[in-house]
C-alpha positions in Angstrom: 0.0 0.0 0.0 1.2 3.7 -0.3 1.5 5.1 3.2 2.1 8.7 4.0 4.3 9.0 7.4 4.0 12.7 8.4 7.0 13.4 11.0 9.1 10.7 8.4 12.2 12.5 9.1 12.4 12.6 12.7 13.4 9.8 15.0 10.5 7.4 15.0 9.4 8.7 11.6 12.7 7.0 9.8 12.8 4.3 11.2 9.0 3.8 10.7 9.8 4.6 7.0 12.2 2.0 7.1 10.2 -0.5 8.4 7.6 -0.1 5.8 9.7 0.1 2.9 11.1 -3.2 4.3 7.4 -4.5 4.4 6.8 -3.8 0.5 5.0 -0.2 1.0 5.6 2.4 -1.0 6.7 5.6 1.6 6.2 9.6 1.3 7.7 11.1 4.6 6.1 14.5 5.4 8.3 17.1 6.9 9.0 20.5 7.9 12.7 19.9 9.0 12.2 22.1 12.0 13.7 19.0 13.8 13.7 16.0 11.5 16.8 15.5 9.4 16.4 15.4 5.5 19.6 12.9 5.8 17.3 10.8 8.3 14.9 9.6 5.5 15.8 6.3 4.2 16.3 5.3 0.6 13.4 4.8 -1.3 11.0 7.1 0.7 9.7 9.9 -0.7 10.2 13.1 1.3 7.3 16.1 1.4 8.7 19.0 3.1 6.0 21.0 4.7 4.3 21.7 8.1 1.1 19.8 8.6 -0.3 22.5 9.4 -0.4 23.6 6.1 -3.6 24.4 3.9 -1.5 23.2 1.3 -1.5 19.6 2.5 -4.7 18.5 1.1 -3.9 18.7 -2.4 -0.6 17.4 -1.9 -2.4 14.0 0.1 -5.5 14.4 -3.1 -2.3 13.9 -5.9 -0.7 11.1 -3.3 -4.2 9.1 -2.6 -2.4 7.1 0.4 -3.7 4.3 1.2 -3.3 4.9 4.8 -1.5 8.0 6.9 0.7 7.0 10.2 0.8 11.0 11.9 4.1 11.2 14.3 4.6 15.1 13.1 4.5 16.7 16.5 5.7 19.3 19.0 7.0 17.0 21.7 8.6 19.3 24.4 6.6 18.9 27.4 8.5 21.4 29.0 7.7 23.9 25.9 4.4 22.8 25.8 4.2 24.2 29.2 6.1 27.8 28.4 4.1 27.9 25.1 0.7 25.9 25.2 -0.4 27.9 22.2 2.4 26.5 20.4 1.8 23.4 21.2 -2.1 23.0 20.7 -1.4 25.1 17.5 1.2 21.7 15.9 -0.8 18.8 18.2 -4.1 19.8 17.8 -4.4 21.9 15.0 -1.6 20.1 12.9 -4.1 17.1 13.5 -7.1 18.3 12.8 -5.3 19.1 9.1 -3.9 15.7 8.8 -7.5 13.8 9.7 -9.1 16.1 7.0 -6.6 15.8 4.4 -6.3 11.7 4.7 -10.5 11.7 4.2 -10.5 14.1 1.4 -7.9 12.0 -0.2 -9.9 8.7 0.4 -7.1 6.9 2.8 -8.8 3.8 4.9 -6.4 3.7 7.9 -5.4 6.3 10.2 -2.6 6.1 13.1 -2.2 8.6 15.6 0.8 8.5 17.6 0.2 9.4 21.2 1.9 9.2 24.4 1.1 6.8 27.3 3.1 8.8 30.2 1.7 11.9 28.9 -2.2 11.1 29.0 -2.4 8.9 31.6 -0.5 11.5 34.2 -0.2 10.2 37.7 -1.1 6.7 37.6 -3.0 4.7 40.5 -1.7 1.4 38.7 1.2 0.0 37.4 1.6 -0.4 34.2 -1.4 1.3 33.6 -3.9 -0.2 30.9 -5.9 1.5 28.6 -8.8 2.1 30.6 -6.5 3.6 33.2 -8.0 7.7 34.2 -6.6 10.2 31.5 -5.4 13.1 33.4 -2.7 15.0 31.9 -0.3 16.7 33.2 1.1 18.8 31.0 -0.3 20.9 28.0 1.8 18.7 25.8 -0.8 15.5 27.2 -3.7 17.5 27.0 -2.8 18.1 23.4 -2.2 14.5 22.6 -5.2 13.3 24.6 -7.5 16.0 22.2 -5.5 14.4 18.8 -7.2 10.8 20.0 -10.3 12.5 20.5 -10.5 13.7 17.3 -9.1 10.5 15.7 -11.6 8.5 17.1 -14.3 11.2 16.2 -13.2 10.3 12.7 -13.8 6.9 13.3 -17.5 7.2 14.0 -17.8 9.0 10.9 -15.8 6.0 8.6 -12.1 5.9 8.8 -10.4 4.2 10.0 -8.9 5.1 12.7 -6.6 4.3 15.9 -4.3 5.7 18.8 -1.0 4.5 19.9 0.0 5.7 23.3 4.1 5.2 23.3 6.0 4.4 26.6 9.2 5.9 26.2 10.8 5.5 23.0 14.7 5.2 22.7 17.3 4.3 20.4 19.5 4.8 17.5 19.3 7.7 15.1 17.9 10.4 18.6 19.2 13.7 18.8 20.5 13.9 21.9 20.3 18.0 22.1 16.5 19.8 21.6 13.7 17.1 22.0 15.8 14.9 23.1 14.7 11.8 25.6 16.8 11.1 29.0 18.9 8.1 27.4 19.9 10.3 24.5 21.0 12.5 26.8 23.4 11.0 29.0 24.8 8.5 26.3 25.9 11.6 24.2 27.7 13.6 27.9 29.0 10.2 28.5 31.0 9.8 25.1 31.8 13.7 24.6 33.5 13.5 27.8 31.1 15.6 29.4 28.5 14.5 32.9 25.0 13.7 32.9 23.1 14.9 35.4 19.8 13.4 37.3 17.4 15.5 38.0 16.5 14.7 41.8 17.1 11.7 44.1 16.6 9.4 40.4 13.8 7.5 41.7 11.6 8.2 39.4 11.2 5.6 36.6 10.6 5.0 33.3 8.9 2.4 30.6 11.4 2.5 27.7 10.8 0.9 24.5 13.1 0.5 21.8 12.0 2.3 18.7 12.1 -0.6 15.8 9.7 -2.0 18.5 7.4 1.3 18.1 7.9 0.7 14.2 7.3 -2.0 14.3 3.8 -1.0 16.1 3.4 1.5 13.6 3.6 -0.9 10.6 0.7 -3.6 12.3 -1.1 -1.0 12.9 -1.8 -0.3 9.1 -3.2 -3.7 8.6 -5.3 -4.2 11.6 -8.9 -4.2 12.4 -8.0 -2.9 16.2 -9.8 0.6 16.8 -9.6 2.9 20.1 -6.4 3.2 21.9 -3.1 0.4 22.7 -0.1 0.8 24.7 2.8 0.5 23.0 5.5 0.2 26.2 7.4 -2.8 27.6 5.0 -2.6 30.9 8.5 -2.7 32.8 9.7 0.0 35.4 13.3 1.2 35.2 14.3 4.1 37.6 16.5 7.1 36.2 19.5 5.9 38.4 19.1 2.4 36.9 18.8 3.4 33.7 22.4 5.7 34.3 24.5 2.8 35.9 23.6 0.5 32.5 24.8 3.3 30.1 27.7 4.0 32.3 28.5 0.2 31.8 27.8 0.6 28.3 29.6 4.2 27.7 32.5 3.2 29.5 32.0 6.0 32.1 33.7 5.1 35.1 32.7 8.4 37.0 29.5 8.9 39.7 26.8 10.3 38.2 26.0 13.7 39.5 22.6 14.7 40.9 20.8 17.9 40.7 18.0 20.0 41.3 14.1 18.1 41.1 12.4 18.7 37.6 9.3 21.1 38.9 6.3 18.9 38.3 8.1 15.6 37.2 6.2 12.5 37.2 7.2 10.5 39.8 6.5 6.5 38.0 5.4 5.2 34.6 4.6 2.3 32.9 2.1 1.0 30.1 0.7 -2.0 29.7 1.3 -3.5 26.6 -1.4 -6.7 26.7 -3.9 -5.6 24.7 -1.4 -4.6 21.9 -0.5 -8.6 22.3 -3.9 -9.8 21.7 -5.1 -7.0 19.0 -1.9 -6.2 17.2 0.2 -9.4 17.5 2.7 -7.3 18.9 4.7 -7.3 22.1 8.7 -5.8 23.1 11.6 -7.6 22.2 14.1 -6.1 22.7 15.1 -6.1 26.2 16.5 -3.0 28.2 19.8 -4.2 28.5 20.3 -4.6 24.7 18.3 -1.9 23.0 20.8 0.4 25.4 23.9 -1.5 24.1 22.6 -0.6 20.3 22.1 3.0 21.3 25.5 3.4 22.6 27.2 1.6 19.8 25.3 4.1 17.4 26.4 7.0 19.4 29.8 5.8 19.7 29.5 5.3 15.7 29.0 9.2 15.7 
């Protein structure tokens, strides 16, 4: 099928590209480059530069007729969805609402919204939390993803096809460890610049990280299945922030303590998704244990 992959340049986006070129599909990554990386997008994808925002985007979707659109494009700072929450509903809800309008007009039959399972769910009263765990958002950043899978499934009741992917924490090869950038990214590129990671707090806090071929992976049985509403896509596994810096330090080769500093304001203190239902409607489940998936990341960044 020919599947449009807006955010195709950025981290999850290429190597969801990849993985569907892999599976036969023919690719167009759509892109603004405001953070993806033209270089990113793999070899036989397509790549559409624009913001999804754009009123321009329908015709350009009516001359592709996809067969199916996987929307990752997104502003995913929670900490500048919190400075600038017009911003950020302006790219995560607005941006959606486009990209749902332009995949009907353009007769696509499958729509996947990438959300985020730390972000909607908030503080959880289970762990891992399942997908009928209370949505209470934290962040404008959640709220914003929380409103994308309402609309999504609004477009569902009125005939696409439509579903939600709430992502743990994704990792892995190809992050940028500067901007955007996720804790393990982070700390891997300090640890093999020669400069020192910092934890924010006592590193108690944890973490559900999935390795991101396991979230493309996700993306790409997504296209093909019947399943509808929301499903985790996480590893349903807790890993605290000073675990997760003692196995990179063992993987980095950094021999020194790990420094700790001031308390994030308004950090979440534990999550973790359960990925079950994503088993039984997707035929998916992790991998790719912690352990390795962190020894791939820091062979890529040592690569670098």
């Amino acid at each position: 099928m020919r599947v449009v992959i807006t955010g195709g340049a950025g981290f999850i986006g290429a190597h969801s590209c990849q993985a569907l070129l892999e599976a036969g599909h023919a690719v167009t990554a759509v892109d603004d480059l405001s953070h993806g990386k033209r270089e990113a997008v793999p070899r036989g994808a397509d790549l559409l530069v624009m913001d999804v925002r754009s009123p321009e985007l329908a015709a350009e979707l009516l001359r592709l007729r996809p067969d199916a659109v996987v929307h990752l494009a997104a502003q995913m700072d929670v900490r500048r969805s919190v400075a600038d929450p017009m911003h950020d509903a302006s790219v995560n809800v607005l941006g959606t609402v486009n990209v749902l309008a332009a995949a009907r007009r353009a007769g696509a039959q499958r729509f996947v919204f990438a959300s985020s399972g730390g972000a909607v769910y908030g503080e959880q009263d289970v762990f891992p939390a399942p997908e009928e765990h209370a949505r209470r958002p934290a962040s404008p950043y959640g709220v914003s993803k929380l409103c994308g899978e309402e609309y999504a499934e609004l477009a569902r009741r009125e005939g696409l096809r439509t579903m939600s992917l709430r992502y743990a924490n994704v990792y892995g090869p190809g992050q940028d460890p500067l901007g955007e950038a996720g804790v393990v990214a982070i700390f891997l590129h300090r640890m093999l610049q020669g400069g020192d990671p910092v934890i924010n707090g006592d590193g108690g806090q944890t973490r559900d990280f999935v390795y991101v071929e396991e979230v493309a992976r996700a993306n790409l049985l997504a296209l093909t299945s019947e399943a509808r509403g929301a499903l985790n896509v996480g590893t349903g596994v807790e890993t605290s922030v000073n675990e997760l810096a003692r196995i990179l330090a063992n993987a980095a080769g950094y021999r020194k303590p790990v420094a700790h500093g001031p308390a994030a304001p308004g950090e979440q203190r534990r999550s973790s998704v359960d990925p079950r239902a994503a088993r039984a409607q997707l035929g998916w489940e992790p991998r790719v244990a912690l352990g390795e998936g962190l020894r791939r990341t820091a062979d890529w960044f040592r690569s670098r």
